[in-house]
N, C-alpha and C positions, 0 to 999 in steps of 0.2 A: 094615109096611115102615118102613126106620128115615128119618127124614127129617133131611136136613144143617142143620147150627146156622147159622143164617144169622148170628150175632154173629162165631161163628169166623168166615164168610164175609168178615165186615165186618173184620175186626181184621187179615187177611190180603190187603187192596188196598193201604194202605199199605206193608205192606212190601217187597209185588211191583214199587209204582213206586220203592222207595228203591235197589232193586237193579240196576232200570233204570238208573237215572241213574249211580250207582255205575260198571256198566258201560262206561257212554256215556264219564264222566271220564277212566276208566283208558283207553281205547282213544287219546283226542285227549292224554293226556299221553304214551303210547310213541310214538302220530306226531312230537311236538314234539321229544322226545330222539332221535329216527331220522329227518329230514329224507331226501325224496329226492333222487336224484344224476342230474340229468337230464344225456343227451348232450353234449360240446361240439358247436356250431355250426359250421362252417366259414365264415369273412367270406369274403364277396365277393371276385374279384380286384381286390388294390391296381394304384395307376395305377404308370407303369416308374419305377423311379427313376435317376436324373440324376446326382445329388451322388456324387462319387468322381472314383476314379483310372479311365484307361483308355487301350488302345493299339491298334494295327490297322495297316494296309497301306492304301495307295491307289497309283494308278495316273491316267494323262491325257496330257494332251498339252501342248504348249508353242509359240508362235511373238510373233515380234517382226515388223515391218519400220521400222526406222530408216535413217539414214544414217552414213556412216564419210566424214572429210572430210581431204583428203588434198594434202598442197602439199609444193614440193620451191622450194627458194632455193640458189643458189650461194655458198659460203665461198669458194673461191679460182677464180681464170679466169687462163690459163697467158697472156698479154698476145700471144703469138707465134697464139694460137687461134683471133683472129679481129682484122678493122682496123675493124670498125664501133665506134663508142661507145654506150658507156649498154646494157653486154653482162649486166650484173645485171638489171633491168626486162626483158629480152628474157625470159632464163632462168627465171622466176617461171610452175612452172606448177601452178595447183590444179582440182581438181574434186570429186564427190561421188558414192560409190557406194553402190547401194540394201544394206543389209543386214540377211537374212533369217536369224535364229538359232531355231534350233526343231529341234521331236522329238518322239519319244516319253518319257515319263518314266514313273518307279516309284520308290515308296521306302515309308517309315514313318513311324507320328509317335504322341506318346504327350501324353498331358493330364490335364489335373485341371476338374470341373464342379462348382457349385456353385448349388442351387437356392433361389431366397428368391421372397418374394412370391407362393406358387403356383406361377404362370407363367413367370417370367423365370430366365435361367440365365448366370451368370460365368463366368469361365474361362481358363486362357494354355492354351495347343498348341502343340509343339515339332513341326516334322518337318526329313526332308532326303528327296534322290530324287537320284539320277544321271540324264543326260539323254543317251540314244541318236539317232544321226542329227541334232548341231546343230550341226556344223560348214556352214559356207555360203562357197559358191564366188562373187567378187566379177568384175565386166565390169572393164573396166580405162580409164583416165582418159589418154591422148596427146598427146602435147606434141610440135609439132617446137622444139627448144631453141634452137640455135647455129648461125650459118654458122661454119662454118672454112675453113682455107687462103685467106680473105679471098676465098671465092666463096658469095654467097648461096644456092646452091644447092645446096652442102655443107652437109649441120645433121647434127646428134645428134636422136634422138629418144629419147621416155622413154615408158617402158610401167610405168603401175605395177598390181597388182592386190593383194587382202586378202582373205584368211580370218579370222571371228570365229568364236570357240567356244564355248560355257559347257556347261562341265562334267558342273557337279554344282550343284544348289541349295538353301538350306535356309530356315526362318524361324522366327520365334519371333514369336508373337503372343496376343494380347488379343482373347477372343470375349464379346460380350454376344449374348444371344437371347432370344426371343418363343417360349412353347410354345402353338401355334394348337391345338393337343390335348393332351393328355397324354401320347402318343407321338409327336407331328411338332413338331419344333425350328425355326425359321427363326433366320437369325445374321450377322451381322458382324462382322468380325476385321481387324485390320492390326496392324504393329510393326514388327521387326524381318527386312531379308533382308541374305542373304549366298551368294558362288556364288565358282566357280574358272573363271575368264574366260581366255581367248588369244585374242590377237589377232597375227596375221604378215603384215607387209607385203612384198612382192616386188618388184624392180624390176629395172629391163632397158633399157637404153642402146645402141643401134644408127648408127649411122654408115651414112649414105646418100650419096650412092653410094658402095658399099664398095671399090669401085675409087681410088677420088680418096684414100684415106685408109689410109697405110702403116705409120704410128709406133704399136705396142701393139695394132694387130688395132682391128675394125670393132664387138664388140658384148662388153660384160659387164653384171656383174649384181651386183645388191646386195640383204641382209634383213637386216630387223630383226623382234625380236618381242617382245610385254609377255604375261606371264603370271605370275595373281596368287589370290590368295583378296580380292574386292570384295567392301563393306559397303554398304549402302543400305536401303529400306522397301518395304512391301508392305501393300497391302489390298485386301478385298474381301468376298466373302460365300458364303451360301450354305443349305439344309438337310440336316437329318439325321432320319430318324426312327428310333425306338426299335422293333424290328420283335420281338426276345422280351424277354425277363428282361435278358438280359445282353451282348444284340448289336443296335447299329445299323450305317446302312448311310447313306451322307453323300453330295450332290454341292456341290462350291463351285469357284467364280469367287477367281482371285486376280492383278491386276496388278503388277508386281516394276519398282523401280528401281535398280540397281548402280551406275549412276554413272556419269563418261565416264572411258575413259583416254585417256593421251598418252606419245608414245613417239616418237623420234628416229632415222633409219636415216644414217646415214654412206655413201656411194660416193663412194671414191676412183680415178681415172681416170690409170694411170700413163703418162709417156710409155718408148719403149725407152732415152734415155739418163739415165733415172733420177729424172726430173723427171714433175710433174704436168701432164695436161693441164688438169682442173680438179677439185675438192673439191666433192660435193654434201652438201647436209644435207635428207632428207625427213620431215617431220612428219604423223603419222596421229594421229587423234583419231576414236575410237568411241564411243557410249554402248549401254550394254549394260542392256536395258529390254526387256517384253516382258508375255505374259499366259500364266496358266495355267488349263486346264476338267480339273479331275482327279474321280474316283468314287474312295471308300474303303468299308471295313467296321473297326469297332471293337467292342471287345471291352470291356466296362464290369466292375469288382472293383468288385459293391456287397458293399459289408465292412456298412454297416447295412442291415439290413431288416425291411420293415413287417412288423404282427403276424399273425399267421396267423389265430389262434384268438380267438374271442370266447366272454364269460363269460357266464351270465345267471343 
């Protein structure tokens, strides 16, 4: 039997481990030239963002209760009208009625937010809204005025009453906020308001007893009215939270000042032969003030946004 050369045996271990290793080289050099390409990751949902433009609709309500303050003075007293003296002081008559302006509201408003520090958020907001149901029916203030025919028991009486109106109202304001989460806003805003006010005073002169009094008939009537676009301020507050990607939903508080007006009604009081019995002048002064609780939804253009994809 032939028996194997154990030197060949021997001179053939080294070469079997040089081929080893050889091998081994070549395999971790084509891994290094051919990196794997593992999956991207999907990151986590980012928090909403803020920073941008955006617009929406709201809707609310609106009331006031002030006062409208209301006085009437005589310019001319016809001398044959009465024989008492110191017939100007008699004539002087004022009072004050309650005035309730409100309604329902609806309108728009568009802004720009700006987010720093994390948490906090800047910002101006423009809106306007027209206001249904705020005209307000006023009680009326009574005066008996004047004896005439030189019997105190002849007077004029005055009857005055006022409607206020606001229109339409708009504002332009400054919001800083606190994000208590990354999707609930809390805020503060004031600036600028402005609105289309009327206000019409009415009045009504009567002669008692109408029997005792023959020259130009027993009762007429006088109005005046201001109606304008008033400027004044507004603040208040309120939250928002960011409910998806690119829609929140708001409620805020907002107090509004316009201002007071003042306005002048003329009744003149003719007699039949062409002369006066006397010249009134009635002054109204309103201020036109109130609160508004409105709910909105906005629509946020985020034009940047966060990364999607992360690398590894």
């Amino acid at each position: 039997m032939h028996q194997p050369d154990t030197n060949t045996s021997r001179a053939m271990k080294p070469l079997k481990a040089a081929a080893s290793i050889l091998l081994l080289s070549s395999a971790a050099a084509f891994a290094a030239d051919h990196p794997s390409h593992k999956a991207p990751v999907v990151a986590p949902p980012s928090a909403p963002i803020w920073t941008g433009f955006y617009a929406g609709l709201n809707a609310g309500g609106t009331w006031s209760n002030n006062s409208t303050n209301i006085s009437t003075t005589p310019i001319y007293i016809n001398p044959n009208l009465t024989t008492f003296t110191g017939p100007v002081a008699a004539m002087v008559a004022s009072g004050a009625l309650n005035s309730n302006v409100g309604g329902f509201i609806g309108g728009g408003q568009v802004g720009y937010n700006y987010q720093f520090m994390s948490k906090f958020i800047a910002g101006i907001e423009a809106d306007i809204q027209g206001i249904a149901g705020s005209r307000s029916g006023q009680g009326t203030v009574t005066a008996a005025i004047i004896p005439y025919n030189g019997n105190p028991n002849d007077t004029w009486a005055n009857y005055k009453s006022v409607n206020n109106t606001l229109n339409y109202l708009g504002t332009v304001r400054g919001r800083i906020g606190f994000l208590v989460t990354p999707s609930i806003l809390i805020f503060g805003s004031g600036g600028l308001a402005y609105g289309g006010v009327n206000s019409q005073t009415n009045l009504t002169w009567t002669a008692t007893p109408v029997s005792s009094f023959s020259s130009g008939g027993s009762t007429f009537w006088g109005q005046g009215s201001y109606s304008s676009t008033n400027v004044g301020w507004t603040a208040g507050g309120g939250g928002e939270w960011m409910f998806m990607s690119n829609w929140s939903a708001k409620i805020e508080y907002l107090y509004y000042d316009l201002g007071s007006v003042n306005y002048t009604t003329y009744t003149l009081r003719p007699r039949n032969d062409g002369s006066a019995n006397f010249l009134m002048s009635t002054n109204t002064s309103t201020r036109f003030n109130g609160n508004i609780v409105r709910a909105g939804v906005n629509y946020h253009f985020n034009f940047a946004s966060a990364p999607v994809l992360a690398k590894f």
